[in-house]
N, C-alpha and C positions, 0 to 999 in steps of 0.2 A: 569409348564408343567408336571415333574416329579408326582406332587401331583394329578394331574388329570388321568394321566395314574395307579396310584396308585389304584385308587377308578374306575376308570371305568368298572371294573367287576359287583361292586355293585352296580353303576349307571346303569347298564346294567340289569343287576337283576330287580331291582327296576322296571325299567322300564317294560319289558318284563313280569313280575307278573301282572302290570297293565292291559297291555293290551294284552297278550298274553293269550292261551287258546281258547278251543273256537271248533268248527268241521272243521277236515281241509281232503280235497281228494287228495289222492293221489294213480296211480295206481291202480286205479278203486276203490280205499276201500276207506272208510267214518272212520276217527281218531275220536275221541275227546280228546281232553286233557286238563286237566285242565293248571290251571295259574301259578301255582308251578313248575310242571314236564316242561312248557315251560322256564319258569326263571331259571331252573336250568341249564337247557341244552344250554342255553344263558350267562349263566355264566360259563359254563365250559370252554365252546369256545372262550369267551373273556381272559379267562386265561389262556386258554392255547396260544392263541397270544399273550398277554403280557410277556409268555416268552420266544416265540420264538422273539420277538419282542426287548427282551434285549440282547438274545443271539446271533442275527443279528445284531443289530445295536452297542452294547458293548461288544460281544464276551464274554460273563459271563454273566449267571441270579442272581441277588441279592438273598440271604439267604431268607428274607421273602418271597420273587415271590414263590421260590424254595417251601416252607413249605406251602404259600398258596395255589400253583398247588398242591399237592401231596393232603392236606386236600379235598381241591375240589374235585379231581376223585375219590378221595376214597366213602365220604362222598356224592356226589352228583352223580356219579355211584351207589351207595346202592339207593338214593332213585329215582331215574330213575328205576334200574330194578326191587324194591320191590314194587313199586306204592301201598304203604302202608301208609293211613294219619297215625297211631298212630305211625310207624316210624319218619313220617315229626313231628309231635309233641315233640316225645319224643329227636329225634338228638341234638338240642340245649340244653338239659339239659344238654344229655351226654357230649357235649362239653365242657361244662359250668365246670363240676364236674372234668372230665378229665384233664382241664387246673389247674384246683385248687389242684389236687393229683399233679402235673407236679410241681406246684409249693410248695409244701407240702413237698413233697421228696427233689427236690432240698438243700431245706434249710437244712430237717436232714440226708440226707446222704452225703454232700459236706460240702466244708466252706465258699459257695456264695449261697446267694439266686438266683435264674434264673433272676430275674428283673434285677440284680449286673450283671452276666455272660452277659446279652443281652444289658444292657446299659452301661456300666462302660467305655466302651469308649468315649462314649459320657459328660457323668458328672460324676464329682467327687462331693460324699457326705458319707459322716459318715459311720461307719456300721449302727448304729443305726437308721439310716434313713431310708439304704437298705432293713432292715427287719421291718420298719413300714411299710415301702411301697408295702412290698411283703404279709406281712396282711392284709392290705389294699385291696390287688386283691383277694387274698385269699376270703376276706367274701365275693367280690364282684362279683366272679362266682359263690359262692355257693349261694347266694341270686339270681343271675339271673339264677341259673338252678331252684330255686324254682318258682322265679317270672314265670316263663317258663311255669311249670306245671299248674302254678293256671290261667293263660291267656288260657293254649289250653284248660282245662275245664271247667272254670267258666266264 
């Protein structure tokens, strides 16, 4: 259950991208919206009830809920109000490059990689492992902030 609640944001996204969009009346005015600006706004609302939804039912929001809500209205606030594609295009890169400085710094201003600091309670491995593993993501956002670029324009 926990994993379902997990992803139901982005099940919900998903969703609502599909089939959401489209001309909607309201208050006498005529919308359109596209299928992005509706998924978004379907995704915020889903997260933001999943953490009132832990904060009710466990009386504390988990750290990730916590970093995913704040991500979400930041990020999904900018492009609600920017309704700017090359914003929508370009955000996932930024994401992508941001987490990879996140983990960049990490490693040379500390004496844990982020990957260590975020999982080391969970499993015990090597250093050596830590900072394979933290290279690892490393190349793997900066290849998906490019992969990013080359799919929104080509």
């Amino acid at each position: 259950m926990k994993l379902f609640t997990d992803f139901l944001p982005i099940i919900l996204f998903f969703i609502a991208y599909k089939f959401g969009g489209g001309v909607y009346h309201w208050n006498g005015q005529e919308y359109e919206v596209a299928g992005i600006y509706a998924a978004t706004a379907v995704m915020m609302v889903a997260t933001l009830v999943q953490v009132l939804y832990g904060l009710l039912r466990h009386g504390k929001v988990e750290r990730q809920h916590l970093i995913t809500f704040i991500l979400v209205m930041v990020l999904g606030g900018a492009t609600l109000w920017l309704q700017n594609p090359e914003f929508v295009m370009w955000k996932p890169t930024a994401v992508n490059w941001l987490f990879a400085l996140a983990f960049i710094g990490a490693r040379v201003f500390t004496d844990k990689t982020l990957l260590e600091r975020l999982m080391a309670a969970h499993m015990q491995l090597p250093t050596v492992v830590w900072s394979r593993l933290n290279t690892a993501w490393i190349l793997f956002f900066i290849f998906s902030g490019f992969l990013n670029i080359y799919i929104a324009y080509y």
